[in-house]
PyMOL Python script that loads the backbone (N, CA, C, O; Angstrom):
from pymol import cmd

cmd.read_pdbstr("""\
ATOM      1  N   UNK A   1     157.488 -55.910  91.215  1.00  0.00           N
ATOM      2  CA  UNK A   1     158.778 -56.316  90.690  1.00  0.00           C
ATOM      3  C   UNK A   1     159.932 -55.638  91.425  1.00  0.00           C
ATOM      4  O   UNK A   1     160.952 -56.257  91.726  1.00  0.00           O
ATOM      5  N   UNK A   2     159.732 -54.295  91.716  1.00  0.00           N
ATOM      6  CA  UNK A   2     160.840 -53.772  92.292  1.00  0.00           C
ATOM      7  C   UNK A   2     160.812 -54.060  93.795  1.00  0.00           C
ATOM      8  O   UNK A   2     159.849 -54.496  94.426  1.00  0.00           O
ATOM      9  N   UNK A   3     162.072 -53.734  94.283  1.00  0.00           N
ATOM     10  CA  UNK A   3     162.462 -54.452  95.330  1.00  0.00           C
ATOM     11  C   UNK A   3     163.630 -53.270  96.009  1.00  0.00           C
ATOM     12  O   UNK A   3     164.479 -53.647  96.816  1.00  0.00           O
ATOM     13  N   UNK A   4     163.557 -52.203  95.676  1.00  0.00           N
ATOM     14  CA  UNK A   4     164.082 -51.103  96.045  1.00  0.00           C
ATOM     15  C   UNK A   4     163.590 -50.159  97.048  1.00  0.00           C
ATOM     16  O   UNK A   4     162.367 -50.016  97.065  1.00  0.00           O
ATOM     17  N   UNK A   5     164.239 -49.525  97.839  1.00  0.00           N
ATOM     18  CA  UNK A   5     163.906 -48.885  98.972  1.00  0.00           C
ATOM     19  C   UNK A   5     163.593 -47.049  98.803  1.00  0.00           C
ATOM     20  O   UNK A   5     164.173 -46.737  99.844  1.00  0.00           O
ATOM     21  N   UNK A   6     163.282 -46.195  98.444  1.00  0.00           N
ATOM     22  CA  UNK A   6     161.618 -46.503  98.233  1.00  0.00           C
ATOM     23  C   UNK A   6     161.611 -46.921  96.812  1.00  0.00           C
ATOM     24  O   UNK A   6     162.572 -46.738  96.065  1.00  0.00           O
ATOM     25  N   UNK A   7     160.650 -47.412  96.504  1.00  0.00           N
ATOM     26  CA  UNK A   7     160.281 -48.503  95.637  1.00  0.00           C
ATOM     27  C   UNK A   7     160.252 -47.330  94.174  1.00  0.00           C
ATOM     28  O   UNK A   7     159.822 -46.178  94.238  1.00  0.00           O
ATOM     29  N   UNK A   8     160.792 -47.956  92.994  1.00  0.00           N
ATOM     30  CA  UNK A   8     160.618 -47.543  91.784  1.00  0.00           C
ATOM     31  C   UNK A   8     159.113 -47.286  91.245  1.00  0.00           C
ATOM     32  O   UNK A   8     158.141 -47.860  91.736  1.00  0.00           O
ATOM     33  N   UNK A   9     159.045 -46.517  90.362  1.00  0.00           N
ATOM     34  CA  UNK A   9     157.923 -45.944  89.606  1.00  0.00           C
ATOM     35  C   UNK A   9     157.353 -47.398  89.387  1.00  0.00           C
ATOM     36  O   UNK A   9     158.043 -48.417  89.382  1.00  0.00           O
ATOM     37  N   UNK A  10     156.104 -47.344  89.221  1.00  0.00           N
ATOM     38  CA  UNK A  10     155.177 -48.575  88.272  1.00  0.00           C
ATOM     39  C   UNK A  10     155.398 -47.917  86.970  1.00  0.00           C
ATOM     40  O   UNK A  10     155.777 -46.843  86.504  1.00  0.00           O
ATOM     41  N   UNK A  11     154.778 -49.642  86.433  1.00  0.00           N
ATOM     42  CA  UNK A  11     154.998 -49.272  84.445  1.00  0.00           C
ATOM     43  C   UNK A  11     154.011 -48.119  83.999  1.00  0.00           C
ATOM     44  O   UNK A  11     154.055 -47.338  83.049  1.00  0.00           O
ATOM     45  N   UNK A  12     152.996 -48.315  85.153  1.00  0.00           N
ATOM     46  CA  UNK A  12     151.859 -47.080  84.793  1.00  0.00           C
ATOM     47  C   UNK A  12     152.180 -45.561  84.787  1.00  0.00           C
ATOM     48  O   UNK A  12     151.682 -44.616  84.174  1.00  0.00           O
ATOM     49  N   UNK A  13     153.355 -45.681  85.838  1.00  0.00           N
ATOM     50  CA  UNK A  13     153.165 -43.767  86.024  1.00  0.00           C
ATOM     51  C   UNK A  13     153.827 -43.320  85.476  1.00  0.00           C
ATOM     52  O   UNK A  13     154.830 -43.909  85.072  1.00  0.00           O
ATOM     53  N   UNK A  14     153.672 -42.578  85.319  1.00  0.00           N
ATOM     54  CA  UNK A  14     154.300 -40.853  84.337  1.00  0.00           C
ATOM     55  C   UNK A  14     155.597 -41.024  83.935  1.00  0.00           C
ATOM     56  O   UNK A  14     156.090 -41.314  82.845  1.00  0.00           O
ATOM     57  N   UNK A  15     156.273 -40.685  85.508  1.00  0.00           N
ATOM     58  CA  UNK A  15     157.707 -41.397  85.502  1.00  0.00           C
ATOM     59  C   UNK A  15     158.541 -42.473  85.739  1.00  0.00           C
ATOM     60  O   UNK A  15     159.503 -42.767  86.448  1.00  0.00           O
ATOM     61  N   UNK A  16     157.674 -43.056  84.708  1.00  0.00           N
ATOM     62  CA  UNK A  16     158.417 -44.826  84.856  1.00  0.00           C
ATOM     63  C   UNK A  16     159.621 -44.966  84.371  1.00  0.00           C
ATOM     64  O   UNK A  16     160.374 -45.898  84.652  1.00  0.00           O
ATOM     65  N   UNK A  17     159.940 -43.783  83.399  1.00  0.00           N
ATOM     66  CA  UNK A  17     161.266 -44.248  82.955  1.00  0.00           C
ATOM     67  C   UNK A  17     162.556 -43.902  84.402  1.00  0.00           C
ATOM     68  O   UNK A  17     163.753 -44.121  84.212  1.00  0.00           O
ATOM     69  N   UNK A  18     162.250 -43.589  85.181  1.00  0.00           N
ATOM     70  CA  UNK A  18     163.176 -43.280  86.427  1.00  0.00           C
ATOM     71  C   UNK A  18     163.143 -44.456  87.274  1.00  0.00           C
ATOM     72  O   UNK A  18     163.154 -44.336  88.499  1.00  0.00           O
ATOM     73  N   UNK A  19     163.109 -45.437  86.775  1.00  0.00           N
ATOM     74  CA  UNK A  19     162.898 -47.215  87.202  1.00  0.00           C
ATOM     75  C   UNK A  19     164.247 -47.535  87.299  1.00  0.00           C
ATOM     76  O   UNK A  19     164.704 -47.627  86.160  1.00  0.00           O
ATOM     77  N   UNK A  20     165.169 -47.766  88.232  1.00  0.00           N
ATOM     78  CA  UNK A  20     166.415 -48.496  88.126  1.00  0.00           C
ATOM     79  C   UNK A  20     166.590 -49.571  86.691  1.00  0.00           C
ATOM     80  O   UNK A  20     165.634 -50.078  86.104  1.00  0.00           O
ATOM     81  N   UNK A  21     167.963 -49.745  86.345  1.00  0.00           N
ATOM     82  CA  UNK A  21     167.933 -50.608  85.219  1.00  0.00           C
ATOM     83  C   UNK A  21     168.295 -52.055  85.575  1.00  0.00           C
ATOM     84  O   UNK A  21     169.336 -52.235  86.207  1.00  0.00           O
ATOM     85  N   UNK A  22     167.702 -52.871  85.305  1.00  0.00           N
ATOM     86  CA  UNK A  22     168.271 -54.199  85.651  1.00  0.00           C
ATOM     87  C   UNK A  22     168.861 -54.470  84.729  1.00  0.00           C
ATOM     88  O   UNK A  22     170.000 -54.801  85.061  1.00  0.00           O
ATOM     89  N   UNK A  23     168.670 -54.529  83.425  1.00  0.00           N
ATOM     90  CA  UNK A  23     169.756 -55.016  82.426  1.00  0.00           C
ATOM     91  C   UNK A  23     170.367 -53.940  81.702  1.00  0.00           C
ATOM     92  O   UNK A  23     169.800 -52.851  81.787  1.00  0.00           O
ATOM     93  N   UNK A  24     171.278 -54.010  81.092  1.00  0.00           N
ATOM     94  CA  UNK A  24     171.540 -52.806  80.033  1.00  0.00           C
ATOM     95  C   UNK A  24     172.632 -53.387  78.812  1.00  0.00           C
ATOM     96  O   UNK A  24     173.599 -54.065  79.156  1.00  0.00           O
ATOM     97  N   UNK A  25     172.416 -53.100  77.554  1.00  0.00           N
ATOM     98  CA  UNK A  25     172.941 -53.829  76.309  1.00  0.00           C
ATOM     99  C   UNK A  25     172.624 -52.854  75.674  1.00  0.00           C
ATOM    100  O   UNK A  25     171.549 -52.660  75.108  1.00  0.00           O
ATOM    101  N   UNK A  26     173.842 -51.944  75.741  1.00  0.00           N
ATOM    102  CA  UNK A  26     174.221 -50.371  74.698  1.00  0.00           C
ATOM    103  C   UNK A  26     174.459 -51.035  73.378  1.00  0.00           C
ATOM    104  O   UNK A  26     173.963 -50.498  72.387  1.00  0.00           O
ATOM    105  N   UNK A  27     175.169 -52.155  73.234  1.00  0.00           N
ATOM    106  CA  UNK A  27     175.565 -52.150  72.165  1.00  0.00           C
ATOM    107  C   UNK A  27     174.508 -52.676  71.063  1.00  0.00           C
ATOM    108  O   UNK A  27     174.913 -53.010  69.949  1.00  0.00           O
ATOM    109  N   UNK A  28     172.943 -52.749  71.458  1.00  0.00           N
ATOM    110  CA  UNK A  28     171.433 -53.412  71.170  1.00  0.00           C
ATOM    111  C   UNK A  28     170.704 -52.439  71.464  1.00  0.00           C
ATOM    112  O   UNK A  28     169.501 -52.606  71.263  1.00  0.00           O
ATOM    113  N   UNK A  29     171.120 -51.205  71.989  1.00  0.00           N
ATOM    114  CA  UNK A  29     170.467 -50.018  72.065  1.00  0.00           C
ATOM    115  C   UNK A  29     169.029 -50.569  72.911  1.00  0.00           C
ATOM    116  O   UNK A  29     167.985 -50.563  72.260  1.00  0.00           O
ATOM    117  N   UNK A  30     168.999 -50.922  73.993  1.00  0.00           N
ATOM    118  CA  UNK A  30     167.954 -51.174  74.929  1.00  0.00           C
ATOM    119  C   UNK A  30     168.415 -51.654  76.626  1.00  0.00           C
ATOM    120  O   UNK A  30     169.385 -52.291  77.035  1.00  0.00           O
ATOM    121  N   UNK A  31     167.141 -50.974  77.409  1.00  0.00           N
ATOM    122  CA  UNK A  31     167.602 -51.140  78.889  1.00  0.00           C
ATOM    123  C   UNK A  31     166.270 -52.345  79.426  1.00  0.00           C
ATOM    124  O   UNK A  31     165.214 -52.463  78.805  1.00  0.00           O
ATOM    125  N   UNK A  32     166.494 -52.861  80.233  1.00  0.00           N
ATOM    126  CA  UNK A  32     165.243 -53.078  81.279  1.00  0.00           C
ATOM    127  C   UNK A  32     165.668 -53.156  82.501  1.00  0.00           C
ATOM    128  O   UNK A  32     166.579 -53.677  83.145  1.00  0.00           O
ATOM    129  N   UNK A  33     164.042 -51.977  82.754  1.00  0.00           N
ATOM    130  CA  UNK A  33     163.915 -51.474  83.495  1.00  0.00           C
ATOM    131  C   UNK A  33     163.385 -52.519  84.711  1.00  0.00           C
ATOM    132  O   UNK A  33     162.747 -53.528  84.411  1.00  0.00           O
ATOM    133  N   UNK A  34     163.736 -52.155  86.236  1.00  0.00           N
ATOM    134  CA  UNK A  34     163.367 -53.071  87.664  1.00  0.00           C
ATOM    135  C   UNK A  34     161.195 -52.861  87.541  1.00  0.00           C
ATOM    136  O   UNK A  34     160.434 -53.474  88.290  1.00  0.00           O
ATOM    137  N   UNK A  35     160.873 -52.177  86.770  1.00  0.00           N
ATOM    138  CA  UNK A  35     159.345 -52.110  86.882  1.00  0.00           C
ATOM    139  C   UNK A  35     158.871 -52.869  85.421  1.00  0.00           C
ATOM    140  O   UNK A  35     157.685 -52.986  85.112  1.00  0.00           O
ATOM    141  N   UNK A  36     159.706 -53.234  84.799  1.00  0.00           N
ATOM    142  CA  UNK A  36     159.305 -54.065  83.675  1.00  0.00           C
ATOM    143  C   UNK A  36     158.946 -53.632  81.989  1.00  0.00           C
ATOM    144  O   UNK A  36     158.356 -54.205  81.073  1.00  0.00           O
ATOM    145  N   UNK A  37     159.582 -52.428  82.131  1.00  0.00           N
ATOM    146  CA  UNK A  37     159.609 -51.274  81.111  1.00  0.00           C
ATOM    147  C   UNK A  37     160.862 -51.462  80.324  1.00  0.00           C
ATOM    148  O   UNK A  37     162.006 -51.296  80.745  1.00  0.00           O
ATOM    149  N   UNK A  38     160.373 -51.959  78.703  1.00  0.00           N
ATOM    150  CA  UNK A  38     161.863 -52.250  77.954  1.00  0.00           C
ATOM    151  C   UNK A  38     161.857 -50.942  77.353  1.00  0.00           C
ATOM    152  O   UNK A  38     160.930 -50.350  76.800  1.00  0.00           O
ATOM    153  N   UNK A  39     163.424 -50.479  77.619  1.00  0.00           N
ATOM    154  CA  UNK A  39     163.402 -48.635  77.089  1.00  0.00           C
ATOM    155  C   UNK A  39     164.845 -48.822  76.136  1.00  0.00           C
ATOM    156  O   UNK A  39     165.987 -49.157  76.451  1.00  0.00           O
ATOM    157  N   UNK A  40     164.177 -48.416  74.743  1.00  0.00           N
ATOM    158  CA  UNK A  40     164.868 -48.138  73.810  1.00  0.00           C
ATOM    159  C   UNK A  40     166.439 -46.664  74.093  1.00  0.00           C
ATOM    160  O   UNK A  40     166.684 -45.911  75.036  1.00  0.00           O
ATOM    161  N   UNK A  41     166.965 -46.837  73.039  1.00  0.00           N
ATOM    162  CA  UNK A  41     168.150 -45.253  73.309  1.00  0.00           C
ATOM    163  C   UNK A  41     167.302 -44.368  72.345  1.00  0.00           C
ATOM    164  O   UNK A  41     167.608 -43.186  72.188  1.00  0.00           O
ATOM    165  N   UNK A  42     166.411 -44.835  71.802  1.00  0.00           N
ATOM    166  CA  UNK A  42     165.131 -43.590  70.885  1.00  0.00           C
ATOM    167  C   UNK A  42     164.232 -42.883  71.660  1.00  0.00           C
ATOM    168  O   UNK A  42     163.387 -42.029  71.394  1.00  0.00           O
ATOM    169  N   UNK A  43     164.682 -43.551  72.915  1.00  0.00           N
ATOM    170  CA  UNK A  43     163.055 -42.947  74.156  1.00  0.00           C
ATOM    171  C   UNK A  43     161.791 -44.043  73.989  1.00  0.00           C
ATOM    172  O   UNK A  43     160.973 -44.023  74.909  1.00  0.00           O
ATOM    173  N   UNK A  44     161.638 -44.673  73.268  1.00  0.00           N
ATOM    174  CA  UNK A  44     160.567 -45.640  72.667  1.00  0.00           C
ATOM    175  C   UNK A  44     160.347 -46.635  73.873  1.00  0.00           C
ATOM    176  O   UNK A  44     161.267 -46.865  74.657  1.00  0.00           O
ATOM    177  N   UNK A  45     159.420 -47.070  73.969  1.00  0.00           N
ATOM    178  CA  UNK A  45     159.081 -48.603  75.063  1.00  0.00           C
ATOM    179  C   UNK A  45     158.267 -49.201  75.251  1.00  0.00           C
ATOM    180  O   UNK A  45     157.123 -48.752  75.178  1.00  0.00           O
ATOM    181  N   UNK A  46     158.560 -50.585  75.602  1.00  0.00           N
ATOM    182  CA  UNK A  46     157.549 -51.165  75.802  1.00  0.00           C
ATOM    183  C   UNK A  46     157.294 -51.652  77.053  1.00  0.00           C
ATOM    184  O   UNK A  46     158.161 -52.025  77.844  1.00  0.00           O
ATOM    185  N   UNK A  47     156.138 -51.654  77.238  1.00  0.00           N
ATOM    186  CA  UNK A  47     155.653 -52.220  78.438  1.00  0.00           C
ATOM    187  C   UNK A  47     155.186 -53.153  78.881  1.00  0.00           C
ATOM    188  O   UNK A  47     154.635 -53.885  78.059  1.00  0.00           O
ATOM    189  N   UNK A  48     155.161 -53.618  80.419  1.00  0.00           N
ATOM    190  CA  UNK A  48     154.916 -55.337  80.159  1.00  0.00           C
ATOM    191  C   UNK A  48     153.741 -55.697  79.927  1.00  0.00           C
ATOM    192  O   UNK A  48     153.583 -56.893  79.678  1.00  0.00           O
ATOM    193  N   UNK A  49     152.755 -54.955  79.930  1.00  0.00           N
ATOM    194  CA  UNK A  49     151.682 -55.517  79.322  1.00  0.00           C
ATOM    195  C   UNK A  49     151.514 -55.336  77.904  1.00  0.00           C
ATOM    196  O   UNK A  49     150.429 -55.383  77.324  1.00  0.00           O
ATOM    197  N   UNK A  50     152.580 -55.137  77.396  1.00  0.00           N
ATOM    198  CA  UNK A  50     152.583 -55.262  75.642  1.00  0.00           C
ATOM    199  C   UNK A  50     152.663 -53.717  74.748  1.00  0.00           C
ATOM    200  O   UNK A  50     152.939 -53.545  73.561  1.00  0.00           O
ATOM    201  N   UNK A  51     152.270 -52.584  75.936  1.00  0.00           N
ATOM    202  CA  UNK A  51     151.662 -51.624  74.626  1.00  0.00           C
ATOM    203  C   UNK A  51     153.200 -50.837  74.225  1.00  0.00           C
ATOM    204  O   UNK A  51     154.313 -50.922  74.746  1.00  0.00           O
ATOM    205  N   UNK A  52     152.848 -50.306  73.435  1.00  0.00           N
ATOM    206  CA  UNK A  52     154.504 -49.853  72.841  1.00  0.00           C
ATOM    207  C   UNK A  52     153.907 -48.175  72.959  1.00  0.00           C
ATOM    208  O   UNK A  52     152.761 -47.782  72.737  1.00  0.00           O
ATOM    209  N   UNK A  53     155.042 -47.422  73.361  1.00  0.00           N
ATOM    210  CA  UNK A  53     155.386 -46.054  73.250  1.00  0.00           C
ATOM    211  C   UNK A  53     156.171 -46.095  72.703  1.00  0.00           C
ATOM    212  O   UNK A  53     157.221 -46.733  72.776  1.00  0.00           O
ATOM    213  N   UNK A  54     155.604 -45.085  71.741  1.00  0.00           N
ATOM    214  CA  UNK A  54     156.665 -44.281  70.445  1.00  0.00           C
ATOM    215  C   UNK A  54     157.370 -43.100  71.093  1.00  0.00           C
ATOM    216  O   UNK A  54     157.056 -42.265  71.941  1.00  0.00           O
ATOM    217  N   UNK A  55     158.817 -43.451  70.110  1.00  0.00           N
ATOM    218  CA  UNK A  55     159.625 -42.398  70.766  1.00  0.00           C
ATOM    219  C   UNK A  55     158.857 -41.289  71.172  1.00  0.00           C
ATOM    220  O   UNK A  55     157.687 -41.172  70.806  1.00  0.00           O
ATOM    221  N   UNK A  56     159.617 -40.167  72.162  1.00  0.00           N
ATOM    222  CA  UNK A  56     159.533 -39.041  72.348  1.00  0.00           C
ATOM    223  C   UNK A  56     160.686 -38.268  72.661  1.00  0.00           C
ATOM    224  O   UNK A  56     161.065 -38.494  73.810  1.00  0.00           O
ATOM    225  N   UNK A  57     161.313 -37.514  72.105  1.00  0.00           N
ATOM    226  CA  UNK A  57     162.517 -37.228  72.286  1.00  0.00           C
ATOM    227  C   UNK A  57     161.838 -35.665  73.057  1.00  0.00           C
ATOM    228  O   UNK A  57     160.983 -35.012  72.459  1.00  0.00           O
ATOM    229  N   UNK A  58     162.165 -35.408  73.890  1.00  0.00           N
ATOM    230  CA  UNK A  58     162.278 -34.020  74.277  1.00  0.00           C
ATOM    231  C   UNK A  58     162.748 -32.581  73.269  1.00  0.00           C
ATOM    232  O   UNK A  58     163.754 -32.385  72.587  1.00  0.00           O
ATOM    233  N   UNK A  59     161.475 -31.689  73.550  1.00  0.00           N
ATOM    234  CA  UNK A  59     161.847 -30.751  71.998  1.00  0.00           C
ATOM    235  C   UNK A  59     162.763 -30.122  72.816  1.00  0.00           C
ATOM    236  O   UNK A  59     162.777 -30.008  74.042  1.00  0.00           O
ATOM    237  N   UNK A  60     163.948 -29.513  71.495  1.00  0.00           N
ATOM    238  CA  UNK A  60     165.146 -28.779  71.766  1.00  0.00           C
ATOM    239  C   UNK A  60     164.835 -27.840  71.980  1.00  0.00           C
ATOM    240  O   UNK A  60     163.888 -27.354  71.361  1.00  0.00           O
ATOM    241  N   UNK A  61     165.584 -27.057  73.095  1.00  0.00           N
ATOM    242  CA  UNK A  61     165.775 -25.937  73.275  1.00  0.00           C
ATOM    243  C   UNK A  61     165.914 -25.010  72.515  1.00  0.00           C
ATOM    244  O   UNK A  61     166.777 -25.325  71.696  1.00  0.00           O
ATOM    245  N   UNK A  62     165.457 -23.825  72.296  1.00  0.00           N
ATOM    246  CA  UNK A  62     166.239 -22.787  71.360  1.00  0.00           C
ATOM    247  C   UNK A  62     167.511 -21.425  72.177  1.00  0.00           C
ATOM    248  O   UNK A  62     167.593 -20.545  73.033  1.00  0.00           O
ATOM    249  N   UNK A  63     168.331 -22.212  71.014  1.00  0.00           N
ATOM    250  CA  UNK A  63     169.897 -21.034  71.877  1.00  0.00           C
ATOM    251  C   UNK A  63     170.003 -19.810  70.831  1.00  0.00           C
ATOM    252  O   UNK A  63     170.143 -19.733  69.611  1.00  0.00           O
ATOM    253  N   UNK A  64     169.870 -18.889  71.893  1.00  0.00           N
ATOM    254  CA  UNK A  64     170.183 -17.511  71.844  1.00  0.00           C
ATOM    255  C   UNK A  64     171.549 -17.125  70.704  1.00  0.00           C
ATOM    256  O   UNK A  64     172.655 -17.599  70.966  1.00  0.00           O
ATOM    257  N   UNK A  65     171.371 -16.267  69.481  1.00  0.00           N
ATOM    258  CA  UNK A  65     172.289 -16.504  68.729  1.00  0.00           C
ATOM    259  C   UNK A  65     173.188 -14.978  69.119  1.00  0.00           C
ATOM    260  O   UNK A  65     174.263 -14.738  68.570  1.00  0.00           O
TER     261      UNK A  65
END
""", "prot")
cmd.dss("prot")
cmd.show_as("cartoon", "prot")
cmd.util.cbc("prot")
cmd.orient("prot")
């Protein structure tokens, strides 16, 4: 699908969410991605072969009080 020089992540790897965006509709809270990865603003996605990832939000940091 992608068509970028060097070429975007596949839906398979690790870091697929670093896929250029072809579409984007903030106000529907969802992107798609140039590798075919629909990515929620929850972190959540789906992929084109159907399977869904549940959010994952990155755990917070802890700040020094």
């Amino acid at each position: 699908m992608c068509a970028h020089i060097p070429p975007c992540p596949t839906a398979s790897a690790p870091d697929r969410e670093a896929a250029r965006s072809t579409t984007y509709r903030p106000e529907q809270g969802w992107s798609l991605l140039c590798n075919g990865v629909l990515l929620f603003e929850d972190t959540g996605e789906v992929l084109p072969n159907g399977v869904i990832v549940a959010p994952h939000h990155p755990a917070l940091a802890a700040t020094p009080s």
